[in-house]
Every structure is written in structure tokens, then in C-alpha cells.
C-alpha positions in Angstrom: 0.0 0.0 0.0 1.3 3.5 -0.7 0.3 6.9 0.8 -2.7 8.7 1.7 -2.2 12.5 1.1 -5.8 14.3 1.6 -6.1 17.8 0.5 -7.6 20.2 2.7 -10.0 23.1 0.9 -8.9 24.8 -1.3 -11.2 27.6 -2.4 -9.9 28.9 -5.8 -6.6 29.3 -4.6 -4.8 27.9 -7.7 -1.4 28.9 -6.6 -1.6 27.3 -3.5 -2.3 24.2 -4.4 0.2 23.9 -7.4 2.5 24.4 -4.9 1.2 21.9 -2.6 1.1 19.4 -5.2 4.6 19.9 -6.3 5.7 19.8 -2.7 3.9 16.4 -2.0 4.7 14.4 -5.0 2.6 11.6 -5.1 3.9 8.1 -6.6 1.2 8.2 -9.5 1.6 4.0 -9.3 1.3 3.5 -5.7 -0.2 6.4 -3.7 -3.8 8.3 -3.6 -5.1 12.1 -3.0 -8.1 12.5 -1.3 -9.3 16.1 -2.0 -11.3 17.0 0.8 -13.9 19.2 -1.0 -14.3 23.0 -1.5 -12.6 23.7 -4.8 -14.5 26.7 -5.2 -16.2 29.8 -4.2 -14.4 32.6 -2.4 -10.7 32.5 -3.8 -9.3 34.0 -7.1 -8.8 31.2 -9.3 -12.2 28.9 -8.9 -11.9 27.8 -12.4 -8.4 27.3 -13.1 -8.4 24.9 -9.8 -10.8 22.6 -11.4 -9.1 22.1 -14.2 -5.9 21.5 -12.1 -7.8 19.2 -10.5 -9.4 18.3 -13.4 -5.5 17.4 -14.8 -4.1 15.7 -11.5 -7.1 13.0 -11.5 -5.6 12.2 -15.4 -2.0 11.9 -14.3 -2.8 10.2 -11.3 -5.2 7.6 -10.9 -5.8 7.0 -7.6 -7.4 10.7 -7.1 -10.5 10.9 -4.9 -12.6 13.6 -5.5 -15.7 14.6 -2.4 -18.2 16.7 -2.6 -18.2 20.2 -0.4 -20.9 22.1 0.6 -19.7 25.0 -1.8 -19.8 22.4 -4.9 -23.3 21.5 -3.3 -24.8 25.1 -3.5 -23.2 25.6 -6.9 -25.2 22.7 -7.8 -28.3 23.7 -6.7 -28.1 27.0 -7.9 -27.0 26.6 -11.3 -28.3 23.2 -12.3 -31.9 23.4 -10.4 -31.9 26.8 -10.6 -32.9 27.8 -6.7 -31.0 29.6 -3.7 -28.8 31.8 -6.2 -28.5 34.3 -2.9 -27.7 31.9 -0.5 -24.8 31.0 -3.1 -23.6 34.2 -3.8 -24.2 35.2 -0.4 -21.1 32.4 0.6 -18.4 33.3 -2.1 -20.4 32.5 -5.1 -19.6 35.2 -6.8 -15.7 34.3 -7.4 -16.6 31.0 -9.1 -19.4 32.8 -11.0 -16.7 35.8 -12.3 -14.3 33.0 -12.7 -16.2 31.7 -15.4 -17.3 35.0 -16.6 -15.4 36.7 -19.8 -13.6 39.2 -18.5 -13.6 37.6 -15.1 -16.8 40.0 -14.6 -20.1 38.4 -13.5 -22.9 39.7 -15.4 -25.4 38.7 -12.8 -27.0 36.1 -15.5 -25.3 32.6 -15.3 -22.4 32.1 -17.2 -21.4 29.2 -19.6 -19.5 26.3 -17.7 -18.0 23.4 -19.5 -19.7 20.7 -19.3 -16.5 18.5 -18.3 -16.5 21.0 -15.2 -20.6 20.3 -15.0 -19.9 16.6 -14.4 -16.8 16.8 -12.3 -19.3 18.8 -9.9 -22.2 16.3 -10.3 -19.3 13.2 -9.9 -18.2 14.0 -6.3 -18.4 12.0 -3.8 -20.1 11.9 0.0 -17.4 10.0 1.5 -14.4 8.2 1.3 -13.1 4.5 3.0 -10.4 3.2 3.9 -9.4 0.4 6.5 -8.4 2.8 9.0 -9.7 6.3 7.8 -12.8 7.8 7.0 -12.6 10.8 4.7 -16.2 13.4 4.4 -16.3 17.1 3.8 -17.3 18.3 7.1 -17.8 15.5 9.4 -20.5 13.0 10.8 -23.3 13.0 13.5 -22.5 11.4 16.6 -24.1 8.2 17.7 -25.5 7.4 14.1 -23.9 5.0 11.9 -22.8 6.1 8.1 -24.8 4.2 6.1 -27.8 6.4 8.1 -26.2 9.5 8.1 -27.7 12.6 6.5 -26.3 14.0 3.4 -26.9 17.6 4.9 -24.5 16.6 7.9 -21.6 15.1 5.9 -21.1 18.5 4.4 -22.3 21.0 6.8 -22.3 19.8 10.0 -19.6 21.5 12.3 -19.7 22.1 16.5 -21.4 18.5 17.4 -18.9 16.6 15.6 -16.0 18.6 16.4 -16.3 18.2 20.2 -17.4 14.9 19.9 -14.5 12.6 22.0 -16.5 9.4 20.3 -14.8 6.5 18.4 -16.9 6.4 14.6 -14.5 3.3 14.1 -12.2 4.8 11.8 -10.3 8.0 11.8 -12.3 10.7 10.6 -10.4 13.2 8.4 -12.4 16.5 7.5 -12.4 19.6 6.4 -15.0 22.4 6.4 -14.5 23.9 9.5 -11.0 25.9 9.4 -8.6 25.9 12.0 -5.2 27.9 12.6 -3.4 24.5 13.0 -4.8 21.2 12.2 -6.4 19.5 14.4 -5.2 16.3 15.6 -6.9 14.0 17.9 -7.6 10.1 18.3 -10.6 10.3 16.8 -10.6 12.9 13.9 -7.9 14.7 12.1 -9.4 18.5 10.7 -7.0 20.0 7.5 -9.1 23.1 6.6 -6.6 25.6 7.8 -8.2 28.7 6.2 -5.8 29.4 2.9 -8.9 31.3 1.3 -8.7 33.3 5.2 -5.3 34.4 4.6 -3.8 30.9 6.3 -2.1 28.2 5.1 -3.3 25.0 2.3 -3.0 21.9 4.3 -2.5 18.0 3.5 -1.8 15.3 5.7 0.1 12.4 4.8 -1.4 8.8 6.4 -0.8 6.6 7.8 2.4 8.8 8.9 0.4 12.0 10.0 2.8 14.2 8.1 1.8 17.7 7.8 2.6 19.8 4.3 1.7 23.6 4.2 1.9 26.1 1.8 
């Protein structure tokens, strides 16, 4: 078995992660990125990390793509056509200028490739390993994953942060960002707020090695 390295979000920071990536250097034979979720919305470059990503799941194939709840209310706002507020409200409006010519939103939605269209509608709820669990934001406590709520895997934040419960794996999250990463028995949290001004976080399992940029 080779490495785990699990992306925390990233937030249209294109910069950031190209360096991240360059800095981690995955075996493309023997090890796999888990990109935590959060690609978009808020930072400079929503498009250009999409493609990135986009370009690292065709060079390496072990490359595990989950769904954020950013991803989520881009979905529902430009492929079901409802909460447009509530998306631009929570950085929508990079992602939508992003894809705008000019980089200007018009306020009318702009054309998105189709190839970014299905990345979006591809992602998935969770990720398992033997020893790890990977999800977006986190889980309820005391209910088991096969019940959990969609909702909760990419929203939910206090309950399951101060939960001291064992979900039988590791849970590693993102979502919620810390200064530092946070590192207990239970769950390991790499959102460290690059879109904020912090740093782009990935941890490498089983080691628990930290890479910033």
C-alpha cells in the first residue's frame, strides 16, 4: 500500500495548491489524494483549480474527488436553478466571475464546461479506507454512516467537532478551518483557512505528516 495524502479546501486558490502538489509528489503507481472538498467559491482562481484538479485526476489515478458544501450550492443553484442568494451570499460570486469573460459576473449565469458540469455532479459523499474515514465536514455522533444525513456530511460542524466518540475509523475532514490542524484520536481536521489568509494543508497517512503552503 502507498500513501494517503488528503487535501484540505482549497477555495480557488490555484497557486496554492500547485505548490502543494509539487511539494507532496505523489507516486502516480502507488499512492492516492483524497481532495477533501471545496474547490470553489471565495478564492481568485475557482476555475483554473478545477481544471488542475481536473488534470491531476488524469495523471494520477488513484485521485479521490468529495463533494463540499460549496460544490453542493453551486449545484443547486445553477443546475436546479434555486438559492442563487444563498450561493452568492457564501463566495459564489468568485466562481461565477471566474467563469465570466472578463472575469466580470454579469449577474445572468455564465457558460460552464460541461466536463467542469460533471466533475461537480461526480463527487463523492465520502471516502473509505481500513483505518480512515474521509467526508467534507464530518458526521453526526451516535449514528452509523450508512444512516447519516447528506446535509451533515457536508455541513455539520460544532457536534462533531467536540465529539470525543470513536466512529471506528479515523475521521479526516475539512470544512470547519482551524489555525493548526487538528489532531486527535478520533478525527484529524485540515481546513486551515488558505482562502482566510492561512495556510493549504495536506496530511500524509498513515504517517500523520503535515505539508503547508
Amino acid at each position: 500500500m502507498g500513501k494517503i495524502f488528503a487535501v484540505g479546501d482549497v477555495h480557488g486558490c490555484f497557486s496554492r495548491l500547485r505548490d502543494l502538489m509539487d511539494l507532496i509528489a505523489p507516486d502516480p503507481e502507488r499512492d492516492t489524494v483524497v481532495f477533501i472538498g471545496d474547490y470553489i467559491d471565495r478564492g481568485p482562481n475557482p476555475q483554473t483549480v478545477v481544471d488542475f484538479v481536473l488534470e491531476i485526476k488524469e495523471t494520477l489515478p488513484h485521485t479521490v474527488c468529495l463533494l463540499g458544501n460549496h460544490e453542493q450550492m453551486f449545484l443547486d443553484y445553477y443546475c436546479k436553478d434555486r438559492d442563487e442568494q444563498i450561493f452568492v451570499y457564501n463566495g459564489g460570486r468568485s466562481t461565477l466571475a471566474s467563469y465570466s469573460p472578463n472575469g466580470i459576473w454579469s449577474g445572468k449565469k455564465p457558460i460552464v464546461p460541461e466536463e467542469h458540469l460533471q466533475f461537480f455532479a461526480s463527487l463523492a459523499l465520502y471516502y473509505e479506507t481500513d483505518d480512515y474515514l474521509f467526508v467534507h465536514a464530518g458526521l453526526r455522533p451516535g449514528i452509523p454512516l450508512q444512516k447519516q444525513d447528506r446535509e451533515d456530511l457536508i455541513w455539520i460542524r460544532g457536534e462533531f467537532i467536540v465529539s470525543k466518540l470513536n466512529f471506528g475509523k479515523v475521521v479526516v475532514f475539512g470544512h470547519t478551518p482551524f489555525y493548526e490542524p487538528l489532531i486527535e484520536p478520533n478525527k484529524i481536521g485540515i481546513d486551515t483557512g488558505a482562502v482566510y489568509g492561512g495556510k493549504l494543508t495536506c496530511v500524509e497517512l498513515p504517517e500523520i505528516k503535515i505539508y503547508q503552503v
